[in-house]
C-alpha positions in Angstrom: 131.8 -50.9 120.9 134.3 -47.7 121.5 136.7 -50.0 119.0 134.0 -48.9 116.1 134.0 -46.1 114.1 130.8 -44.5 112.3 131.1 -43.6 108.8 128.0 -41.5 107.1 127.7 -39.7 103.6 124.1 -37.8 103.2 122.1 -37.7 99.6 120.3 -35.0 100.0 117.0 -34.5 97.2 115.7 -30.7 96.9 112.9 -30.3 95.1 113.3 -27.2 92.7 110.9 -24.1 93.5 110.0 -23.6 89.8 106.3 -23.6 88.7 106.6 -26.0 86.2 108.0 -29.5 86.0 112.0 -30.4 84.8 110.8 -31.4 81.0 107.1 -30.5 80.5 104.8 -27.8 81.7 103.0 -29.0 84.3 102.8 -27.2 87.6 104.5 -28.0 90.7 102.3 -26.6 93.5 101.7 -29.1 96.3 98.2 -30.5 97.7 96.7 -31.2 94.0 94.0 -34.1 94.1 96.3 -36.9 93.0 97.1 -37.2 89.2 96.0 -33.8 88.0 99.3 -32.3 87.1 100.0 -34.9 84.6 101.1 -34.5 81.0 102.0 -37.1 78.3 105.4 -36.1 79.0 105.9 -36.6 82.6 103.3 -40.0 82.2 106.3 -41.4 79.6 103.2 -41.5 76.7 104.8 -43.2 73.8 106.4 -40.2 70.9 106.8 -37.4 73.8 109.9 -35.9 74.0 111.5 -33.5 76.8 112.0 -30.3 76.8 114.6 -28.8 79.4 113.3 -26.5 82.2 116.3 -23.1 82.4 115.3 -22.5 85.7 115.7 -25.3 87.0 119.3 -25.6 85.6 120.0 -22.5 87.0 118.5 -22.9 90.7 120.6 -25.8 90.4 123.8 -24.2 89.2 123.7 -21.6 91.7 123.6 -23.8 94.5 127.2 -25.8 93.2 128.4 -22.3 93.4 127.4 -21.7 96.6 128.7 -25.4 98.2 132.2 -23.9 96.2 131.4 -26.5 93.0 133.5 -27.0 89.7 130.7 -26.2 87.4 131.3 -28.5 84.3 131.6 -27.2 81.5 129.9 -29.5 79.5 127.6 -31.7 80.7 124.5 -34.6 79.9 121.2 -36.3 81.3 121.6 -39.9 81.6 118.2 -42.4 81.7 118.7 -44.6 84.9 116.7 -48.1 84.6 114.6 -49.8 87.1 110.6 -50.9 87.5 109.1 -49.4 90.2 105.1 -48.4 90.1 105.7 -44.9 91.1 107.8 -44.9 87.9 106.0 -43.8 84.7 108.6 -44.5 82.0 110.4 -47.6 84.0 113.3 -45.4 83.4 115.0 -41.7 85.5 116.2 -38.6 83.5 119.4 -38.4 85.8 122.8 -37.7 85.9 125.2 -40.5 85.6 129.3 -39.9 85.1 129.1 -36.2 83.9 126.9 -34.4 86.4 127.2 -30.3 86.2 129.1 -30.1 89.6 131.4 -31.5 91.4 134.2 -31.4 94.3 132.7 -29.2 96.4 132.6 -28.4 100.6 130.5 -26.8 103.4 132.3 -26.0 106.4 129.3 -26.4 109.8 128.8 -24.0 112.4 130.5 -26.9 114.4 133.7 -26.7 112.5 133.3 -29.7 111.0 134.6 -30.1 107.1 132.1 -31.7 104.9 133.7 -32.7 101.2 130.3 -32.4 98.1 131.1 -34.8 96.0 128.5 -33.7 93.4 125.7 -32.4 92.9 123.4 -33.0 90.1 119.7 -32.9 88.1 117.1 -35.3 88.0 113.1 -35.7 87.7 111.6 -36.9 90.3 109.5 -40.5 90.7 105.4 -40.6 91.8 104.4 -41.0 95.4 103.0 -44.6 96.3 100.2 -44.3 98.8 99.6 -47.7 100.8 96.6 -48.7 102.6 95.9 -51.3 105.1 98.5 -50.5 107.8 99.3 -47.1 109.1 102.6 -45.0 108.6 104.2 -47.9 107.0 105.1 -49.1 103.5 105.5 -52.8 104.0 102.2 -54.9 105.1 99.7 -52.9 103.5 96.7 -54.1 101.9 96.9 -51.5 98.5 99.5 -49.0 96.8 97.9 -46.1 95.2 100.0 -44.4 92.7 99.8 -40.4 92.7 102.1 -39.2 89.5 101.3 -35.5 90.7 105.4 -35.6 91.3 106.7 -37.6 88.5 108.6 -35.3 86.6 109.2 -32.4 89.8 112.5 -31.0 89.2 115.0 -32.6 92.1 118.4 -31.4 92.5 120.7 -34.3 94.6 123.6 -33.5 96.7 125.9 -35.7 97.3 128.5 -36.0 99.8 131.7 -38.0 100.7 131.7 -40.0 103.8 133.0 -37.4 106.1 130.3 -37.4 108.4 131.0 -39.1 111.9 128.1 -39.1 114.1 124.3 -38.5 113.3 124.6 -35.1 115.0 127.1 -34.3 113.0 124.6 -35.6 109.5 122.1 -33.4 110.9 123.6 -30.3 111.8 124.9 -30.8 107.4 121.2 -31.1 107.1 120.2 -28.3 108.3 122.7 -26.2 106.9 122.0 -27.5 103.3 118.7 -26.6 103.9 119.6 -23.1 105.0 121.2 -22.7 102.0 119.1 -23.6 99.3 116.3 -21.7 101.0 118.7 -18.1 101.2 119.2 -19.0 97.4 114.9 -19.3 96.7 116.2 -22.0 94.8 113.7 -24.8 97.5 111.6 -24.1 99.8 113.4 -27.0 102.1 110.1 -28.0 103.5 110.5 -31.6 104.4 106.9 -32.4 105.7 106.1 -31.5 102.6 108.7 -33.5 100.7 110.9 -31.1 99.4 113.7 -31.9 101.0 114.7 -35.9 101.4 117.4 -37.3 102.4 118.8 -40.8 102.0 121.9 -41.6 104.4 124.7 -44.0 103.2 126.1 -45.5 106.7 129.1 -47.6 107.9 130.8 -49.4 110.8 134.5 -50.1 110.2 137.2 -50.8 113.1 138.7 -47.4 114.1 142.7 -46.7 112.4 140.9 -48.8 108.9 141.5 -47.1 105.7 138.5 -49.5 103.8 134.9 -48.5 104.3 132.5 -51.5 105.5 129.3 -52.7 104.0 127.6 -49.6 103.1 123.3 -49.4 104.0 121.3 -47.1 102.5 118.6 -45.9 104.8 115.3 -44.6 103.4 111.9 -43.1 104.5 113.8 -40.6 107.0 111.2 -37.4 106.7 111.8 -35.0 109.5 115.4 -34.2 111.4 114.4 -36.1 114.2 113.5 -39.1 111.8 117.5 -38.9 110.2 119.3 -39.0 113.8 117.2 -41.9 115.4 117.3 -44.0 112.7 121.6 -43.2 111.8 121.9 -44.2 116.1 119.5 -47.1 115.6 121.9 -48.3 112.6 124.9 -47.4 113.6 124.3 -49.7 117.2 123.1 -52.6 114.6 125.9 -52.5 112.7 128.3 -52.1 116.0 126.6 -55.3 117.5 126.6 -57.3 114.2 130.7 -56.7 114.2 131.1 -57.1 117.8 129.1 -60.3 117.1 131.7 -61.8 114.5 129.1 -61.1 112.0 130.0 -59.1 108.5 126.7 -56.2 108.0 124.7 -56.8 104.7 125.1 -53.9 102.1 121.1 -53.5 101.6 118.5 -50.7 101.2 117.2 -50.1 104.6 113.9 -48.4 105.5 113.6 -46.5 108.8 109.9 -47.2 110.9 109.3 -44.3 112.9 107.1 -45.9 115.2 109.8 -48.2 116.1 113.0 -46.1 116.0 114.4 -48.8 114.4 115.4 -49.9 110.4 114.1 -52.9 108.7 115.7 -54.5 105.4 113.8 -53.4 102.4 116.3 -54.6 99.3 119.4 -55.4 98.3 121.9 -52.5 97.7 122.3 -51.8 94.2 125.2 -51.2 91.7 125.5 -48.8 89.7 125.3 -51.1 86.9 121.9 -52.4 87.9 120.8 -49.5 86.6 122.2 -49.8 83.1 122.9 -46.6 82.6 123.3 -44.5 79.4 122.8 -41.2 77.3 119.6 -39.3 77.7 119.3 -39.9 73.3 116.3 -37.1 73.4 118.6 -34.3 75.1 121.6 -32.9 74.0 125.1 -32.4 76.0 124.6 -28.8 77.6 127.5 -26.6 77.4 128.0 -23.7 80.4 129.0 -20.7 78.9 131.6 -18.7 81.3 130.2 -15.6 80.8 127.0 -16.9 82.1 128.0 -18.5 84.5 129.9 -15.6 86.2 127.1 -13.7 86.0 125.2 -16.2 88.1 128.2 -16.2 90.2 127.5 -12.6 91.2 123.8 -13.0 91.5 125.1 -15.3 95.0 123.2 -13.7 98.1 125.7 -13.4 101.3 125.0 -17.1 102.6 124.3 -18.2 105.9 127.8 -18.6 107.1 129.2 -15.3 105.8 125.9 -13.5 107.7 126.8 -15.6 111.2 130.0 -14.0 111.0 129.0 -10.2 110.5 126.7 -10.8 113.5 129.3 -11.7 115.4 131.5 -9.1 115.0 131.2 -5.3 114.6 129.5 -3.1 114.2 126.4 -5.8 115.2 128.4 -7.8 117.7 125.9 -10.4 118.8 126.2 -13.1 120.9 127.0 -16.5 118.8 123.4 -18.0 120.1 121.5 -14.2 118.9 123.8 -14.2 115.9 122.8 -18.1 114.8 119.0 -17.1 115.2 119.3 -14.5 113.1 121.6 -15.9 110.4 119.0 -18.9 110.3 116.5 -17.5 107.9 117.6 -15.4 105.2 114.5 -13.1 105.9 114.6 -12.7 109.1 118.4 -11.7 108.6 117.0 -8.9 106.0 114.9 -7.5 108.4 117.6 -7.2 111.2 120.3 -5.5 109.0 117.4 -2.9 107.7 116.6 -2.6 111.0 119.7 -1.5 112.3 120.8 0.5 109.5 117.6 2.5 109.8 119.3 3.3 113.1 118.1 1.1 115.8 120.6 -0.5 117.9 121.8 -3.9 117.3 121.1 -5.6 120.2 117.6 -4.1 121.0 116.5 -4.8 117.3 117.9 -8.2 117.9 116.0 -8.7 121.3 112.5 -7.7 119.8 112.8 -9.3 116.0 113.4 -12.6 118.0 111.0 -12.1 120.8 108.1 -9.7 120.3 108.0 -10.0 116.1 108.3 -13.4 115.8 105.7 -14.2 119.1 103.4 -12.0 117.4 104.0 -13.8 113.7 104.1 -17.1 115.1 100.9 -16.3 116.5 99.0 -15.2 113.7 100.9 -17.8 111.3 102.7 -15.3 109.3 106.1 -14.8 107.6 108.3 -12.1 108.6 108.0 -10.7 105.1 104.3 -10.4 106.0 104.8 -8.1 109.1 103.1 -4.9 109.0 105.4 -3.9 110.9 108.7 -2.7 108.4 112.3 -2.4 109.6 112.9 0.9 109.7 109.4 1.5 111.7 110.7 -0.9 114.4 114.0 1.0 114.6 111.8 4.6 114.6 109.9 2.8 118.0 113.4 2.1 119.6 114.2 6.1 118.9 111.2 6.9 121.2 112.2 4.4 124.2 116.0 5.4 123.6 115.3 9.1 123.6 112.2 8.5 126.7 109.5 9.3 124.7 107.7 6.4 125.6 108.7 3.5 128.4 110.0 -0.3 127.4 106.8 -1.6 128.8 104.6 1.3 126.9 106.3 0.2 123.8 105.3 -3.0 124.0 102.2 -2.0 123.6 102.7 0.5 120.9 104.6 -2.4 119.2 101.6 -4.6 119.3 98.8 -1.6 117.8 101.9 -1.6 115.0 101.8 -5.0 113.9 97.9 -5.1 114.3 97.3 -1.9 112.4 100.5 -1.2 110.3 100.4 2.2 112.2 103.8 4.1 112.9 105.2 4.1 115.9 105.0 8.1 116.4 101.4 7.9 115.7 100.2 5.4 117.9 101.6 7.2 120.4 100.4 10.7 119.9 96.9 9.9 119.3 96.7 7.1 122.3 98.5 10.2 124.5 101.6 6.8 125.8 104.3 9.8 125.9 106.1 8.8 128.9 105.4 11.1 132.0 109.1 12.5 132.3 107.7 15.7 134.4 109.0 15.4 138.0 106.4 18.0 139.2 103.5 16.2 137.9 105.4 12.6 139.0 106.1 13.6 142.4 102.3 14.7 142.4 101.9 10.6 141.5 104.3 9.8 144.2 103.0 11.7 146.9 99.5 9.8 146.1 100.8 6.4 146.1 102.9 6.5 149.4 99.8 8.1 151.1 97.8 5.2 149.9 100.7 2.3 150.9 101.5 3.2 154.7 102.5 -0.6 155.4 105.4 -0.1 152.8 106.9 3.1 153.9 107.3 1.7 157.6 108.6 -1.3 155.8 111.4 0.8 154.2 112.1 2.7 157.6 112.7 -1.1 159.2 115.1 -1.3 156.4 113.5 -3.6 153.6 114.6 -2.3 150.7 112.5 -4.1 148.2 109.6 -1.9 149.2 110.9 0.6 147.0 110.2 -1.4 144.0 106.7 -2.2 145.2 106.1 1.3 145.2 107.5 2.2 141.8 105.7 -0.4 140.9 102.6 1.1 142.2 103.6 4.8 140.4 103.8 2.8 137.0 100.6 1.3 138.1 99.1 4.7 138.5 100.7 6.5 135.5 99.2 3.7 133.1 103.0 2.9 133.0 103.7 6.3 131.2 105.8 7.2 134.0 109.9 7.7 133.6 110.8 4.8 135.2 114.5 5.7 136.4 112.6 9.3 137.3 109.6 7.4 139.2 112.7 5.5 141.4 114.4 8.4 141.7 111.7 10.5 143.4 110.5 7.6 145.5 113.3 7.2 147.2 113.9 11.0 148.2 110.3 11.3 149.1 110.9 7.8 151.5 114.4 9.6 152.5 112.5 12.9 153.6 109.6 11.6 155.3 
């Protein structure tokens, strides 16, 4: 098996975040009852004709910039052919030899080189909904048709078999979903669909130039879903050579109950399709100044941010700096953050820990947080300059995302300003050793950690207003003296 070398090239679908369909009006908003957000058009009624959605060209454009696409210059819609149910018009608006970007690349946080060979616009087919046997396709006892997404605006990426290892197909994965999420252009949301991906996968003996018999493996719907079913294949195909047996080029589907693919069709060619010119849309010509100005419109993309992280003035760890750059929002809210003056590392320590506890908990966004950047770095000010302790501002932190409140506030009407008096502490002190006997003698016999029960006890006492450094400090010279 170690003779055996994987080959993998991912199609990845990403459904558009417009609010209306590719070449009608309909909306696009998920969880519709089925076959509401239907039109003539996107139904194929005989006499419609389309109309083409600009945003959707433009989401679509801006993501070839950002994989570092040539944008063509002049481009067309091709109709693909096949029957299929789910299919209104027995025929795809898609792209077909001129697609409006090509020869691209993504470079993974792995270092891994990934060549785009295009990307391009299509509508996307209905969803088939069988009955009879659950989570599968095949065996059913019905297939309802739902042509709520017939029409949706997809935009396919395509790349060339670079990939070596499912690890390796979903760590592309996930970046290409980072991506087109720091655009707005999807909302990459595969439980929901919005972002598919087919795999195109390979067994060839390792030093061959030719690729083997390519399989197309479908129905992969989570992360998970793509790397058990690329290892389930990739063993198959590994046994079938070892086996003196050539692999089938077919359409595979993946069964997640089983971890395992199952043939579904034979691979098609490109001619099956019979292919030719959209006749109801004409070649679309990018205009350069346009498209420059769409070049400029690029937001710093996941990679670039990783990098400022990483390095000064933030200088994060690689693991703090790779939560951060993950979401485009929660990236925002870090660099306001800190250049609202809170330090880097502590803003990083409570966006990733205390914010995002408290939004996962009350299933929120970060850009639903009452809680705003430069409020979180005006908290930090107070337990930086010992206004208020690390544990009391947890708690101030918590009446600011419940409330919206500011940090100063919380804490002058709630009276939290940390106790930093060492009269009024050494009062405190005096109170708590007098009421802890057992621990003194135990720090005269030499056991140090009684000295931390008994700050412990003063933070205890204070309502954990107390200076903690300060609270140390004077325990230990009141245990030294007596």
């Amino acid at each position: 098996m170690t003779d055996f070398e994987t080959v993998i090239g991912l199609e990845v679908h990403a459904e558009l975040a417009t609010e209306s369909k590719l070449f009608c009006g309909c909306p696009t908003s998920f969880g519709a009852p089925p076959n509401t957000h239907v039109c003539p058009i996107c139904l194929g009624l005989p006499g419609v004709l389309p109309v083409m959605n600009g945003r959707a060209l433009e989401f679509a454009i801006m993501t070839g910039l950002a994989l570092e696409c040539e944008i063509v210059p002049k481009f067309k819609f091709d109709r693909k052919h096949y029957y299929y149910p789910d299919l209104p018009k027995n025929f795809q608006i898609s792209q077909y030899d001129i697609p409006f970007a090509r020869s691209g690349q993504l470079n993974l946080p792995s270092g891994k080189h990934v060549r785009i060979h295009r990307v391009h616009l299509e509508e996307d087919a209905g969803k088939l909904v069988h009955e009879g046997v659950a989570g599968q396709i095949g065996g059913g006892t019905a297939a309802l048709v739902d042509y709520n997404r017939a029409g949706i605006p997809l935009m396919e990426i395509v790349s060339e078999p670079d990939l070596r290892e499912p690890a390796q197909a979903v760590e592309y994965l996930k970046e290409i979903q980072k991506i087109v999420r720091y655009l707005g252009v999807s909302d990459g949301n595969m439980e929901e669909g919005s972002l598919r991906c087919d795999a195109n996968i390979s067994v060839r003996r390792k030093g061959e130039e030719k690729l083997g018999a390519k399989v197309e493996i479908k129905n992969m719907n989570s992360f998970k879903g793509v790397e058990r079913a690329l290892t389930h294949e990739a063993a198959r195909q590994r046994e079938e050579l070892g086996a003196g047996r050539k692999p089938v080029q077919e359409t595979r589907l993946f069964d997640d109950a089983t971890g395992e693919t199952r043939p579904m069709r034979s691979k098609e060619e490109a001619h099956d399709y019979r292919y030719f010119p959209e006749p109801d849309l004409l070649p679309f010509t990018m205009d350069a100044a346009r498209l420059e100005t769409m070049r400029k419109r690029l937001p710093e993309l996941p990679a670039a941010k990783l990098a400022k992280f990483s390095s000064a003035p933030f200088g994060l760890s690689p693991y703090d700096a790779a939560v951060l750059a993950a979401d485009r929002d929660l990236a925002c809210y870090f660099e306001e953050a800190v250049e609202a003056g809170a330090p880097p590392k502590q803003a990083c320590n409570w966006v990733t820990t205390e914010l995002l506890g408290a939004l996962n908990a009350a299933g929120q966004r970060i850009t639903e947080s009452r809680v705003k950047p430069e409020e979180l770095a005006s908290m930090l000010k107070l337990v930086e300059d010992g206004t208020i302790s690390g544990k009391i501002a947890k708690t101030v932190f918590a009446e600011m995302f419940s409330t919206g409140h500011a940090a100063a506030d919380i804490v002058k009407v709630q009276g939290l300003t940390q106790i930093a008096d060492e009269g009024a502490l050494r009062a405190e002190v005096g109170k708590v050793l007098a009421a802890n006997p057992k621990s003194v003698a135990d720090f005269k016999a030499g056991k140090q950690q009684a000295v931390g029960f008994l700050v412990g006890a003063v933070m205890k006492a204070t309502g954990g207003k107390a200076n903690p450094q300060l609270a140390n400090k004077l325990v230990r010279e009141a245990l030294e003296k007596g």
